[in-house]
C-alpha positions as CSV (number, residue, x, y, z in Angstrom):
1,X,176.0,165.3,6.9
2,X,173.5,162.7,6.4
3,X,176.2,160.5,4.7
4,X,178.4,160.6,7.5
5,X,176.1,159.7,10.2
6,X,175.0,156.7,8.2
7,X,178.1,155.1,7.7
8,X,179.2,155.6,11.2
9,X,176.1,153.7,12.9
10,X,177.0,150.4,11.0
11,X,178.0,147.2,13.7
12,X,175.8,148.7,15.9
13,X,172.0,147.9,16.5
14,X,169.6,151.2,16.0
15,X,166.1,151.4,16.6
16,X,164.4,152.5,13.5
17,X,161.6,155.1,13.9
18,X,158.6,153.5,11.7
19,X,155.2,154.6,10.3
20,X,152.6,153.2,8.4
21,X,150.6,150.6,9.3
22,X,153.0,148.1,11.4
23,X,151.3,145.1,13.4
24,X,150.9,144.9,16.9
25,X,152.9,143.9,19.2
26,X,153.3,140.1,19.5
27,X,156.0,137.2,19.0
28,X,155.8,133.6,17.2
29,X,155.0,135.1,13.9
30,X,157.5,134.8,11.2
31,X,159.0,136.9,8.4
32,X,160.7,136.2,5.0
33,X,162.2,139.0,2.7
34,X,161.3,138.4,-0.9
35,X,162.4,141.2,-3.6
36,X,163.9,143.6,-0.9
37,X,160.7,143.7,1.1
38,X,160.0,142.1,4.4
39,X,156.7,140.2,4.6
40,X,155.5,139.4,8.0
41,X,152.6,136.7,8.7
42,X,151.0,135.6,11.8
43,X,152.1,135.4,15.5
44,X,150.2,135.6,18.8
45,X,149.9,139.0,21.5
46,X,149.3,136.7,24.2
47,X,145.4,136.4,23.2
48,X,144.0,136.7,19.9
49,X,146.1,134.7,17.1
50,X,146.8,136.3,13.9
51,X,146.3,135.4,10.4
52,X,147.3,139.0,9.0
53,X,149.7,139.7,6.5
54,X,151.7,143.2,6.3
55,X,155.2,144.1,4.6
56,X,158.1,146.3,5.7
57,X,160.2,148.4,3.6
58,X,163.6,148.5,4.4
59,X,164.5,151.8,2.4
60,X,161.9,154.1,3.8
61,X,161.1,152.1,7.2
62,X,157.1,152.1,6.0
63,X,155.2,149.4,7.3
64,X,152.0,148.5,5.1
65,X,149.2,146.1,5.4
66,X,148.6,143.2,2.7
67,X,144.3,142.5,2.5
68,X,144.1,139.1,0.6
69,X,141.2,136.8,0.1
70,X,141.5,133.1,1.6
71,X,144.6,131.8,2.7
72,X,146.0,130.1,6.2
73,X,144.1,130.3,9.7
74,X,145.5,132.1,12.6
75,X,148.4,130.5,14.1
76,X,152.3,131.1,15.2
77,X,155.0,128.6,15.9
78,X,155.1,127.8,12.2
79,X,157.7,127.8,9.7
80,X,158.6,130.0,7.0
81,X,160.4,130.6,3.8
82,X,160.9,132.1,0.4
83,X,159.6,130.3,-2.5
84,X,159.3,128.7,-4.3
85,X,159.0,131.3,-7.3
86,X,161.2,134.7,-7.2
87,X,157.6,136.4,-6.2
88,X,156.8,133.7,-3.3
89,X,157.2,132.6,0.2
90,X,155.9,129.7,2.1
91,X,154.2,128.8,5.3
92,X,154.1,125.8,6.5
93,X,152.0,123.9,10.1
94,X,151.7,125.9,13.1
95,X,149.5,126.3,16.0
96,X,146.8,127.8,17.1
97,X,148.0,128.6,20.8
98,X,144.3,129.2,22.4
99,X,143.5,125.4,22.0
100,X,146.5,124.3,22.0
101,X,146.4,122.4,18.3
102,X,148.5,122.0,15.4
103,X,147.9,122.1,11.8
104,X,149.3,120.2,8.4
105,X,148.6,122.5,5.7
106,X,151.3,124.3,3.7
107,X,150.2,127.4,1.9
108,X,152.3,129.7,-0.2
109,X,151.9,133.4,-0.7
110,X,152.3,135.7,-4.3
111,X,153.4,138.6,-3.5
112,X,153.0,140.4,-6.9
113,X,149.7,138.8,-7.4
114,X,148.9,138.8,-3.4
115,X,147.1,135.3,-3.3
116,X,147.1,132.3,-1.5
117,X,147.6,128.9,-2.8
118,X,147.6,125.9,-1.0
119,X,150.9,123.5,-1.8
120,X,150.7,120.4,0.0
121,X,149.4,118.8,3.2
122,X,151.6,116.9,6.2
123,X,151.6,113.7,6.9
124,X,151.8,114.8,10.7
125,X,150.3,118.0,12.2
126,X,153.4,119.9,13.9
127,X,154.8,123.1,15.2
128,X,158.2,124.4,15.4
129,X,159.3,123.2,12.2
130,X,161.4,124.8,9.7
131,X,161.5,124.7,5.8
132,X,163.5,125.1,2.9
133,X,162.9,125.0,-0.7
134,X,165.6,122.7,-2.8
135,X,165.1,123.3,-6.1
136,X,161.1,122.1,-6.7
137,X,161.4,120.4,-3.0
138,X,160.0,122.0,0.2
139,X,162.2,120.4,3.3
140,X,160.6,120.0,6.3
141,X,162.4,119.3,9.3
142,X,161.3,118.1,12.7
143,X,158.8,120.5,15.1
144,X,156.6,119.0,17.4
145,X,152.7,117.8,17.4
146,X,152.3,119.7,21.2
147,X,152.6,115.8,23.0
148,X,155.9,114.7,21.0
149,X,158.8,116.1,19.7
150,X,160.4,114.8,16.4
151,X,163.5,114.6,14.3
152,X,161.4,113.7,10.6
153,X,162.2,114.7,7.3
154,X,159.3,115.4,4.8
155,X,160.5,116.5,1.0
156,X,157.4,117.4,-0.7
157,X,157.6,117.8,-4.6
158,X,156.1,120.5,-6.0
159,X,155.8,119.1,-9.6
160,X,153.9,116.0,-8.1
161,X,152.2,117.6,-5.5
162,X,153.5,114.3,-3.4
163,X,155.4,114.2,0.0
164,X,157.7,111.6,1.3
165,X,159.6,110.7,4.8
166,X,163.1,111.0,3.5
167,X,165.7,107.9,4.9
168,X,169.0,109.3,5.8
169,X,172.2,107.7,6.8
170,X,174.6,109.3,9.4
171,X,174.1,110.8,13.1
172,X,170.4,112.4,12.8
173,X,169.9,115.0,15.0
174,X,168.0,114.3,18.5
175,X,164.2,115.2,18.4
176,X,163.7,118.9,18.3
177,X,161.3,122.2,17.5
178,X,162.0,126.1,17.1
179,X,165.5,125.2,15.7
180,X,166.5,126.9,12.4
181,X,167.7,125.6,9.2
182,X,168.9,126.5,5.8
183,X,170.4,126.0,2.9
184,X,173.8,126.5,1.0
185,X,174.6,124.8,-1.9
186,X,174.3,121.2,-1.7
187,X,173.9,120.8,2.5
188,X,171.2,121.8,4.5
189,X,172.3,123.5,7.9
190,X,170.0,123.1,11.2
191,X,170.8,125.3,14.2
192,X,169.7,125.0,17.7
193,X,166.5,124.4,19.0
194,X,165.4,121.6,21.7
195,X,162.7,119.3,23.3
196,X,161.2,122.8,24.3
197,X,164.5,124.3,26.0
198,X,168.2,123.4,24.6
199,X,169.7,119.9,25.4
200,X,173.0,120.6,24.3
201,X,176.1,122.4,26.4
202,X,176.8,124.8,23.2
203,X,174.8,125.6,20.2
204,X,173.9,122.7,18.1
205,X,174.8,122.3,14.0
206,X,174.5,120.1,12.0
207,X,174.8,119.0,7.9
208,X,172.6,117.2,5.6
209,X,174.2,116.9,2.4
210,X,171.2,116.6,0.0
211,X,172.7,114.6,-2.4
212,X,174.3,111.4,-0.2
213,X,171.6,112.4,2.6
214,X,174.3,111.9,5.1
215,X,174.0,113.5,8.5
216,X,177.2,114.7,10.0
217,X,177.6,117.1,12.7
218,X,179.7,120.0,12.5
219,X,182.5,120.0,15.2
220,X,184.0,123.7,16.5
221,X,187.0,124.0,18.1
222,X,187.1,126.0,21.0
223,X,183.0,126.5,21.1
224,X,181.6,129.8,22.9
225,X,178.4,129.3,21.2
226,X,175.3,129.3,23.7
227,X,172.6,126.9,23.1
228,X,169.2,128.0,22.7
229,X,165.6,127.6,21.4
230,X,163.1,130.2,19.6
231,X,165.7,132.2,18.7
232,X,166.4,134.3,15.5
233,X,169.2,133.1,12.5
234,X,170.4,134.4,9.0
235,X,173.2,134.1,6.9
236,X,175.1,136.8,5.5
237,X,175.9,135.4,1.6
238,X,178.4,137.2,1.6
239,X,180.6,136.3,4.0
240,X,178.9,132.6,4.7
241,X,179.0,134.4,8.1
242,X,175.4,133.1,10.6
243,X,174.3,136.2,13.0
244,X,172.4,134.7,16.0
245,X,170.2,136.4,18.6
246,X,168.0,135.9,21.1
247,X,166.0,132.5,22.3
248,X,165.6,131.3,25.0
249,X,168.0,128.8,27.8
250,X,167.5,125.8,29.4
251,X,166.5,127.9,32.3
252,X,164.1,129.0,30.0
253,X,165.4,132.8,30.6
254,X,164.9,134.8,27.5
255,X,168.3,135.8,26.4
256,X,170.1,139.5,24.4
257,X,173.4,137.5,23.6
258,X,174.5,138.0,19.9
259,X,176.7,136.1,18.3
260,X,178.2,134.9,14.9
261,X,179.7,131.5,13.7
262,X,181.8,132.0,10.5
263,X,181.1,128.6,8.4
264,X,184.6,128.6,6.4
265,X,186.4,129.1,10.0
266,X,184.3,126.8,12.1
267,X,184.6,129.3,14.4
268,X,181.9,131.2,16.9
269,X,182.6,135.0,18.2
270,X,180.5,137.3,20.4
271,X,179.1,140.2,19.1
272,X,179.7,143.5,21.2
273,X,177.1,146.3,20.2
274,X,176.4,149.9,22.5
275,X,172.7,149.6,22.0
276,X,170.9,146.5,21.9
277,X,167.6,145.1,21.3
278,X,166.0,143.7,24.5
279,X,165.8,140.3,25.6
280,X,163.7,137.7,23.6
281,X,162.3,135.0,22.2
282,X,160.0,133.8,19.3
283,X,160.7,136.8,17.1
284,X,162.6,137.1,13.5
285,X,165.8,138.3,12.2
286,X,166.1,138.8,8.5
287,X,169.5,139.4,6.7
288,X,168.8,141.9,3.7
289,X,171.4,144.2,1.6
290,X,173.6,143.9,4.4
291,X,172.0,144.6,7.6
292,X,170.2,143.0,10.0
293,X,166.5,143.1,10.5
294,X,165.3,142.4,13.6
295,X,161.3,142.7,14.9
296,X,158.8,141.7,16.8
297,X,158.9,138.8,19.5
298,X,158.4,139.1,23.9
299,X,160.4,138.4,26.4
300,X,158.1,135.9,28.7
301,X,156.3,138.8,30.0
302,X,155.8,141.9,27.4
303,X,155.2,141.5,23.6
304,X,157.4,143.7,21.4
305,X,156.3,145.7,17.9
306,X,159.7,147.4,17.5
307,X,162.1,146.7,14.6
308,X,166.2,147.1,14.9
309,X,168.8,147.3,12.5
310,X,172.3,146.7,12.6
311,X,174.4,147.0,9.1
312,X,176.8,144.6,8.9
313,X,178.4,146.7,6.1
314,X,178.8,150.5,5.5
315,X,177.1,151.1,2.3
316,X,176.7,154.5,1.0
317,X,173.2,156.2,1.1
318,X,171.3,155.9,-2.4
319,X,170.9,158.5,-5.1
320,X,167.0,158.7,-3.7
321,X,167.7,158.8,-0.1
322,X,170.2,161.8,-0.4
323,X,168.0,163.9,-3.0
324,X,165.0,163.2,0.3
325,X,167.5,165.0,2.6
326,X,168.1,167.4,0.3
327,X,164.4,168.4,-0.4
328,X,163.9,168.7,3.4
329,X,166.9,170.8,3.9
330,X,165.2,173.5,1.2
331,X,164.1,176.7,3.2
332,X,159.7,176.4,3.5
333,X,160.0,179.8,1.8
334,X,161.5,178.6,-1.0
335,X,159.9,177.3,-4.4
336,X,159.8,173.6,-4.2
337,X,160.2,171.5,-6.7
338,X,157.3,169.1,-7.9
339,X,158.0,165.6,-5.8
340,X,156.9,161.8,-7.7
341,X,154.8,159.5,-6.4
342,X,157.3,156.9,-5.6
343,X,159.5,159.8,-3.6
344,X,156.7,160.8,-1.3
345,X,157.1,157.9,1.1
346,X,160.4,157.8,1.0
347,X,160.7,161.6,2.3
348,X,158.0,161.4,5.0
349,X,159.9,158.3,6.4
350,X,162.9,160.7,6.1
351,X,161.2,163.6,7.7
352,X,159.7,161.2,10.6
353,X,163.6,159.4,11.5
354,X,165.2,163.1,11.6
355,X,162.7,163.8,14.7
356,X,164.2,163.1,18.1
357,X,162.9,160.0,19.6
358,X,163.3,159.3,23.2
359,X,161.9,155.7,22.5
360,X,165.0,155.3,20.0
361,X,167.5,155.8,22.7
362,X,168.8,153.3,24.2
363,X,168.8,152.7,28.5
């Protein structure tokens, strides 16, 4: 049964058979979900630098392309976020990787609307930063302008359209770009990252706490954590739970560990999995009802288009995705039923992941 075999493949990473129209194959994009949907912008396939736009659905696996006027140049290596509306996310600097430049303009993106408006600009053009909205606030933390790295703060107020290098107190963080950050409550979390490769024996955290803007650095007991750069992070809301994967050493060798820090434990585990995504770097993880999105990225020598889920939690199959099994169960003989609009997509993706794949085994 089709319930069965869905609650059974949860802790485990499975490569989802997609359709539609996906992008290619490339890493230092970035991805965001905003109302259940997985927006996907930019990145690099080794050449050409992208400026495209396209959107994943998570229920039906359907990859679609988003054609909107204006908007940010090509780049990758920039950061990414949702906001600062319910219907929004945010880009923010970058780089375009052929000439080796970076850029200070922020943009955010409409989804519902699907237009581009341009926020703010940076006092510094930089790459490898990340970003967080805080309230009206955009937070924007370190990167590097390709000759230095840097540990600045930016808050930029949306009300004002103003931006200001933010003084804090406590131990800042050392210099630092492809890290990851983000926010709960009050504090504002930043993961990882490095003066290109990882400085640190173990991975590196550290709290802001917005409203003293005091630095302090989170101390694990017993740390199995393994530090790296240009790897992928989420929380799980949940369970204030942090799923890591991927980046890349200070060998520089792209890595497939997986692991997860548990926030009210101070506490790091590894994460043991029968299939697992490749080795890689520069690609995205998204945490959305549960699961795990993972896509995109390369591993130093091949670019990757594929996209992996692992559930964190069994959930049971919805009332749609049963009655698509059901309608492709029904004899071709018999009478069928009229299908919706809505449904249609949902049952071709159905009918497309019931195929055997040998690309969705795992070697």
């Amino acid at each position: 049964m089709y319930s069965k075999s869905l609650l059974n493949r949860h802790r485990e990473w499975v490569l989802l058979n997609t359709f539609g129209d996906p992008p290619c194959a490339r890493s230092g994009h970035a991805a965001v979900v905003v109302r259940g949907k997985i927006y996907v912008f930019g990145g690099c396939d080794g050449v050409v630098v992208y400026n495209d736009l396209h959107w994943f659905d998570t229920a039906t696996h359907e990859w679609s392309a988003i054609h909107s006027e204006g908007g940010p140049t090509p780049r990758a290596a920039f950061g990414m976020c949702a906001g600062p509306g319910e219907d929004d996310f945010t880009i923010a600097c970058g780089s375009d990787t052929q000439y080796m430049s970076a850029f200070s303009d922020i943009w955010s993106f409409n989804t519902r609307r699907r237009t581009w408006t341009k926020l703010f600009e940076s006092p510094k053009a930089l790459y490898g930063v990340s970003i967080c909205w805080y309230g009206r606030m955009l937070l924007m933390y370190a990167g590097t302008t390709g000759l230095e790295y840097c540990n600045h703060l930016y808050a930029f107020d949306s009300l004002t359209s103003s931006v200001v290098k933010v003084s804090t107190t406590g131990v800042c963080p050392s210099r630092r770009y492809k890290h990851e950050s983000f926010i709960l409550d009050d504090d504002m979390y930043v993961f990882g990252g490095g003066c290109f490769a990882p400085t640190e024996g173990c991975m590196f955290i550290s709290r802001l706490n917005l409203r003293s803007l005091e630095w302090k650095q989170v101390q694990v007991q017993n740390d199995t954590s393994i530090p790296r750069t240009a790897f992928s992070c989420c929380m799980d809301p949940e369970t204030l739970k942090v799923w890591v994967f991927g980046g890349f050493d200070a060998d520089n060798t792209r890595l497939q560990a997986f692991q997860c820090y548990d926030m009210q434990l101070r506490k790091w585990e590894n994460v043991a999995s029968v299939c697992s995504p490749p080795s890689r770097a520069f690609h995205s993880m998204i945490y959305s009802q549960g699961s795990l999105f993972l896509m995109l990225g390369a591993n130093g020598k091949r670019k990757f288009n594929d996209v992996w889920q692992y559930r964190i939690r069994s959930t049971p199959p919805s009332l749609q995705m049963l009655a698509a099994h059901a309608f492709l169960r029904l004899p071709h003989s018999a009478c069928r039923p009229a299908i919706p609009d809505e449904m249609q997509s949902l049952i071709e993706s159905v009918r497309l992941t019931r195929k055997p794949s040998i690309s969705s085994a795992c070697t």
